[in-house]
C-alpha positions as CSV (number, residue, x, y, z in Angstrom):
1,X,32.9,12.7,40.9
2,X,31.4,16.1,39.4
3,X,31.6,16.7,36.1
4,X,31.6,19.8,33.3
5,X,30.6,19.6,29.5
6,X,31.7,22.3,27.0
7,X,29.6,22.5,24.1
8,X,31.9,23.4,20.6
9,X,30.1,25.0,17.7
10,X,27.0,23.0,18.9
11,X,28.3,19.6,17.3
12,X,30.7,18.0,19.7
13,X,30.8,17.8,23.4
14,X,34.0,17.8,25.6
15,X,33.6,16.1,29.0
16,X,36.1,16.9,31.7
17,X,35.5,15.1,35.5
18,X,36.6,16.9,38.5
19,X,36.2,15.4,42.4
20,X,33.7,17.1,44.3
21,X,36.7,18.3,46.4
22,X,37.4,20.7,43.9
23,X,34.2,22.7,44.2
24,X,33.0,25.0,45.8
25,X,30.3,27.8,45.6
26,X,28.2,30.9,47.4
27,X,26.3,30.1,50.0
28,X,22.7,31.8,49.7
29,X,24.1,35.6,51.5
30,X,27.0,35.6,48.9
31,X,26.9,36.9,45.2
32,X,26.7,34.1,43.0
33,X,29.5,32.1,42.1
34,X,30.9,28.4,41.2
35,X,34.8,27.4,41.4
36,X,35.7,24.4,39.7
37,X,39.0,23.5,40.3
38,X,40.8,27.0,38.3
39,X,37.8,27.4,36.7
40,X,35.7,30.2,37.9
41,X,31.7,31.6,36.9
42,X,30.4,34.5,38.5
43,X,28.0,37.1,37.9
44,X,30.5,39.3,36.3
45,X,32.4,36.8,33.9
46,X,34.3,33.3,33.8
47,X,38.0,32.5,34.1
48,X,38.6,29.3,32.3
49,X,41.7,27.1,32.3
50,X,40.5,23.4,31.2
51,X,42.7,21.0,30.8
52,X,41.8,17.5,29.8
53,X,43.2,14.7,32.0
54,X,43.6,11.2,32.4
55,X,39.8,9.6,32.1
56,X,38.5,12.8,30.7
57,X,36.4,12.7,27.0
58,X,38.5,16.1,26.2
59,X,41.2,16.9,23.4
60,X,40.0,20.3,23.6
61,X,42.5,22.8,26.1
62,X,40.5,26.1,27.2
63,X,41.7,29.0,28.5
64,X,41.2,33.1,28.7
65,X,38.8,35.5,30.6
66,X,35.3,36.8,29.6
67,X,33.3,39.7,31.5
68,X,29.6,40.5,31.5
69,X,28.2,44.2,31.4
70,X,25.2,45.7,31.6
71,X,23.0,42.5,33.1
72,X,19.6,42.1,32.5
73,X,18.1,40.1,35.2
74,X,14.9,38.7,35.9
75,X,13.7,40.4,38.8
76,X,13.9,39.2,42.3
77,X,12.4,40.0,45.4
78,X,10.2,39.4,48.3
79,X,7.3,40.2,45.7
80,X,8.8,39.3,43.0
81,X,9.7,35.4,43.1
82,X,11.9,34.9,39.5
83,X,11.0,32.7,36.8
84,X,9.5,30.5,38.6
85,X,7.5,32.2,41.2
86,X,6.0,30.3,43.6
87,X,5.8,27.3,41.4
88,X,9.8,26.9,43.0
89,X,8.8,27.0,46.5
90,X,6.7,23.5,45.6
91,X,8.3,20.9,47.7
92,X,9.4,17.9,45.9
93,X,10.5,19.4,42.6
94,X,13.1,17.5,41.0
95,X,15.2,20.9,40.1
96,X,14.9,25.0,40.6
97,X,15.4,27.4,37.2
98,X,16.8,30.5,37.7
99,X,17.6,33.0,35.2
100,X,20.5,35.5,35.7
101,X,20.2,37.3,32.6
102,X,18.2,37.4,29.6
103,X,21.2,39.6,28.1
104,X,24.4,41.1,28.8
105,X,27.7,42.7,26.5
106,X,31.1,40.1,26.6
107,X,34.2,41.3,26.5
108,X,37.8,39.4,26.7
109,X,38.9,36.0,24.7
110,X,39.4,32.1,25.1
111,X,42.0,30.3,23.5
112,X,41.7,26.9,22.1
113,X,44.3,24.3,21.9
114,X,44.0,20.5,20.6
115,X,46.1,17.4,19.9
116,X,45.9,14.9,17.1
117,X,47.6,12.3,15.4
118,X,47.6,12.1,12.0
119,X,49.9,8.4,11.3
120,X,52.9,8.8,13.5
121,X,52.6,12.3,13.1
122,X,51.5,14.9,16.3
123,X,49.7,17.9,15.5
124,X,48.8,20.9,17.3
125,X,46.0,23.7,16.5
126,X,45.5,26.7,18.5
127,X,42.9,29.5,17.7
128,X,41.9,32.9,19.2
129,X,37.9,33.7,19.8
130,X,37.5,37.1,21.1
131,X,34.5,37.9,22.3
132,X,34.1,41.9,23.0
133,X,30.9,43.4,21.9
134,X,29.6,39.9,21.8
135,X,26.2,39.2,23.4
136,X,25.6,36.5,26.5
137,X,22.7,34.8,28.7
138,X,22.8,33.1,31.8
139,X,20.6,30.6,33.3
140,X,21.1,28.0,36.2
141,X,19.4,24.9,37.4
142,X,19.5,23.3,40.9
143,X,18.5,20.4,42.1
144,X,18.7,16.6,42.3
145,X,17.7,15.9,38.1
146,X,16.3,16.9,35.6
147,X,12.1,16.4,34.9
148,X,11.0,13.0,33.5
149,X,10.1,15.6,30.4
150,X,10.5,18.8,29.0
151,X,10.5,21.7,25.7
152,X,13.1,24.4,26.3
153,X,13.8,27.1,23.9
154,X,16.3,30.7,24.0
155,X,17.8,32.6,22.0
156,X,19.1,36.6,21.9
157,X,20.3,36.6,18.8
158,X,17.5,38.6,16.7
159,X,18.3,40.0,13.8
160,X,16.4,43.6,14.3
161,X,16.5,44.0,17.3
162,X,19.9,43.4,19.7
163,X,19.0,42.7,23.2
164,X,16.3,41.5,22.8
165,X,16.1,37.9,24.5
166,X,13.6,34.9,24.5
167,X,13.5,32.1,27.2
168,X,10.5,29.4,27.0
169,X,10.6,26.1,29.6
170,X,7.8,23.8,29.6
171,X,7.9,20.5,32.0
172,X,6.4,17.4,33.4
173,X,6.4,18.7,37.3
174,X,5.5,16.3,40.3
175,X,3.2,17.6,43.1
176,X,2.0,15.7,45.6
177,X,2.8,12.0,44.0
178,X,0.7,13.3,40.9
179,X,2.3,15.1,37.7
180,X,1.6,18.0,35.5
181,X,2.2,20.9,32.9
182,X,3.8,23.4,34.1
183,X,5.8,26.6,32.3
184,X,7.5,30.0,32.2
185,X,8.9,31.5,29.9
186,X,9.7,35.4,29.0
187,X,10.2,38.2,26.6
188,X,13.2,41.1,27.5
189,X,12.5,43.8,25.2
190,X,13.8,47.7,25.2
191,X,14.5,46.9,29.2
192,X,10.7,45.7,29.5
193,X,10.1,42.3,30.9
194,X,6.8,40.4,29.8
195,X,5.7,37.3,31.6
196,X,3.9,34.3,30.3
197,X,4.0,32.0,33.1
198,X,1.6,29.3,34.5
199,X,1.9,31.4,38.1
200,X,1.3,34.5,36.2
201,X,-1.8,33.6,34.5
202,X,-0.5,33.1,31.0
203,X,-2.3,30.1,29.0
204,X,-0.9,28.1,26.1
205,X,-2.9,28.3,22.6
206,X,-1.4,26.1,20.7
207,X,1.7,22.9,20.8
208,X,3.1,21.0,18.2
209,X,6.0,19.3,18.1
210,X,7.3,17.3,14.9
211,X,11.0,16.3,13.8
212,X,11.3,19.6,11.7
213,X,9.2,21.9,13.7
214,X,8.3,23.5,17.1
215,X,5.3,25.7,17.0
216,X,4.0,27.7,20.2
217,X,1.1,30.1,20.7
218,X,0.6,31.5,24.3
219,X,-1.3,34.6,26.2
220,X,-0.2,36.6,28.8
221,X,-1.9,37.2,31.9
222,X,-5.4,39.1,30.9
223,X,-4.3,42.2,33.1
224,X,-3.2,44.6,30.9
225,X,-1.2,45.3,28.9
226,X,-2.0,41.8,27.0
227,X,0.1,39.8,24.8
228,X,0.3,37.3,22.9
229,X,3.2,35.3,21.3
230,X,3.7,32.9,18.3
231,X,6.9,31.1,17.8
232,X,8.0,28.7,15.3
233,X,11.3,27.2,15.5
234,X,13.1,25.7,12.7
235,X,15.0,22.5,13.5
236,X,15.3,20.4,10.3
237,X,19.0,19.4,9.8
238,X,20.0,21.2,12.8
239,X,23.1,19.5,15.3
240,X,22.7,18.3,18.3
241,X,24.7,17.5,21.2
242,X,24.3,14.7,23.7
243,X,25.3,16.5,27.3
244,X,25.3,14.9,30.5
245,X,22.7,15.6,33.3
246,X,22.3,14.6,36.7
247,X,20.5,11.7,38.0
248,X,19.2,11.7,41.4
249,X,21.9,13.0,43.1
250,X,23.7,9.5,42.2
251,X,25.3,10.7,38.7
252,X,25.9,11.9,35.6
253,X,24.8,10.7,32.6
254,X,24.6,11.9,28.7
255,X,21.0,11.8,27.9
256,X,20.1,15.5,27.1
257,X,20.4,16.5,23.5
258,X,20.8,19.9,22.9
259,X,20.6,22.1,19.6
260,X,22.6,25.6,19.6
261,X,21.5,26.8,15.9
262,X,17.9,26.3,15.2
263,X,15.7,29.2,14.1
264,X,12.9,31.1,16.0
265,X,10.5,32.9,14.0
266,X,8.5,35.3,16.9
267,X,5.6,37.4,16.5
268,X,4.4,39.5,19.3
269,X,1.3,40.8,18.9
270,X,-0.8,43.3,21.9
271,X,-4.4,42.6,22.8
272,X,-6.1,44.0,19.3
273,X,-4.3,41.7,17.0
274,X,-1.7,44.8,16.1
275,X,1.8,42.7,15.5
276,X,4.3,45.1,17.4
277,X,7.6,42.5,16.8
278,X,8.0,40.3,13.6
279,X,11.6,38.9,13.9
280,X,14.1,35.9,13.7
281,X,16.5,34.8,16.2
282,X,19.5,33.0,15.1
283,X,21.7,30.6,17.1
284,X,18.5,29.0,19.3
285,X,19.5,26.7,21.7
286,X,16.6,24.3,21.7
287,X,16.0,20.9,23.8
288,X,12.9,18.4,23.0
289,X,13.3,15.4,25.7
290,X,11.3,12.7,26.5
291,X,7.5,12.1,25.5
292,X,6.2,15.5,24.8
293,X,3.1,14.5,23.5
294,X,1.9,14.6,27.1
295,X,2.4,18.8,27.2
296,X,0.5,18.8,23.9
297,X,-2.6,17.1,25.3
298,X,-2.8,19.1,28.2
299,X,-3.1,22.4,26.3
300,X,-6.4,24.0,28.4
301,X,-9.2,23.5,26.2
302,X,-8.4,20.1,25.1
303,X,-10.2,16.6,26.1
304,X,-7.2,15.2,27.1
305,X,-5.9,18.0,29.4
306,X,-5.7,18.3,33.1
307,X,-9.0,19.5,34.1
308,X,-7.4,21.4,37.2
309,X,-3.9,22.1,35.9
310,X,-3.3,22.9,32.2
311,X,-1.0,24.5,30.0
């Protein structure tokens, strides 16, 4: 059995199980796609029609069409690897990232149905979200699960600037029966992309990583032009939801918790120390799992880090 969570205002899960007979999905020559059942995600937009059934941890019915305009992809080519870069073509990674689009325009609407009981008493709720002129991202992972550890952090909701879109993963990665740090991550600005990846060059400052708090400080590559990025995400009081993630190709299982409204404060600054964006973004989705105290020792510089492979 295959699963699919939907995540509601970022408090409450909905879990509905489908048999792997009822998916299927491109092969690597065909435009991406995945059809689950009469549920289907492309490039272009998703067609939803979820239905809880019997065994499902759903009340929640879901159904309408959204499309995607004007995609802004992470470039990929021969030269150009995606946000990984060559760090995917490692052999033995537990899972692939790929980023579809750091921002694109939605258009269309999803209903929402539920049933409760209130006493002997059956009620039914049904609400209208329409989307258009809304803002969307799109990501994917592949793979067998998820690493033993990781920080992951977007968000394109800034309040100055629209379209604007931030994307930071940092993990645990095995190589060769040995682990380390590992990361990429990316600013899409005015149709510019700028890199701050392990592959790319780009070295952390600064982690730290408390119940209320995420703070990063990175460089990009030292080829010009320069960067350099602070972030501090606000997560005090923020929901989380427990998703399900898969677990060596044997199952799935809920032990990812995932924020969708924390706070990112980002500064981007070039290589004099001029600050060229100060801005929030609203709605972060944010995920801290598993002992990241490891990432923050092996910031380069530090005692404790990798002397080969650091952050």
């Amino acid at each position: 059995m295959h699963s699919y969570s939907l995540r509601v205002n970022g408090e409450r899960q909905h879990y509905y199980r489908f048999d792997t007979s009822e998916f299927s999905y491109a092969n690597g020559k065909e435009e991406y796609y995945i059809q689950v059942a009469n549920n289907l995600f492309t490039h272009s937009g998703v067609s939803l029609n979820l239905r809880p059934r019997d065994n499902d941890d759903a009340s929640l019915t879901l159904t309408g069409n959204l499309t995607f305009t004007n995609h802004s992809p992470w470039p990929v080519s021969l030269t150009r690897l995606g946000a990984m870069g060559p760090v995917g073509w490692i052999p033995g990674l537990e899972c692939t990232h790929g980023l579809l689009s750091f921002d694109h325009v939605l258009h269309g609407s999803l209903t929402l149905s539920s049933t409760s009981s209130v006493g002997e008493q059956i009620l039914n709720e049904s609400s209208v979200v329409t989307f258009d002129n809304g803002r969307g991202y799109t990501e994917k992972d592949f793979g067998r699960s998820f690493p033993s550890l990781w920080i992951w952090l977007q968000t394109n909701s800034f309040r100055n600037y629209p379209g604007t879109s931030l994307f930071v993963s940092i993990a645990r990665l095995p190589l060769f029966s040995q682990e380390f740090p590992g990361f990429t991550a990316a600013l899409w600005h005015n149709s510019q992309l700028i890199p701050f990846t392990t592959w790319s060059g780009a070295k952390f400052e600064d982690i730290r990583v408390s119940k209320d708090e995420v703070h990063l400080s990175m460089r990009s590559s030292k080829r010009r032009p320069a960067y350099r990025l602070e972030l501090t995400v606000d997560r005090q009081n923020v929901p989380e939801v427990l998703l399900y993630a898969p677990v060596n190709f044997t199952s799935m299982q809920p032990f990812v918790n995932e924020a969708l409204q924390a706070k990112v404060h980002m500064r981007l600054f070039n290589s004099n120390g001029d600050i060229l964006l100060d801005d929030i973004g609203d709605y972060a989705g944010l995920e801290v799992h598993g002992n990241v105290q490891f990432l923050v020792d092996n910031v380069c510089g530090k005692e404790t880090a990798n002397k080969f492979i650091c952050l």
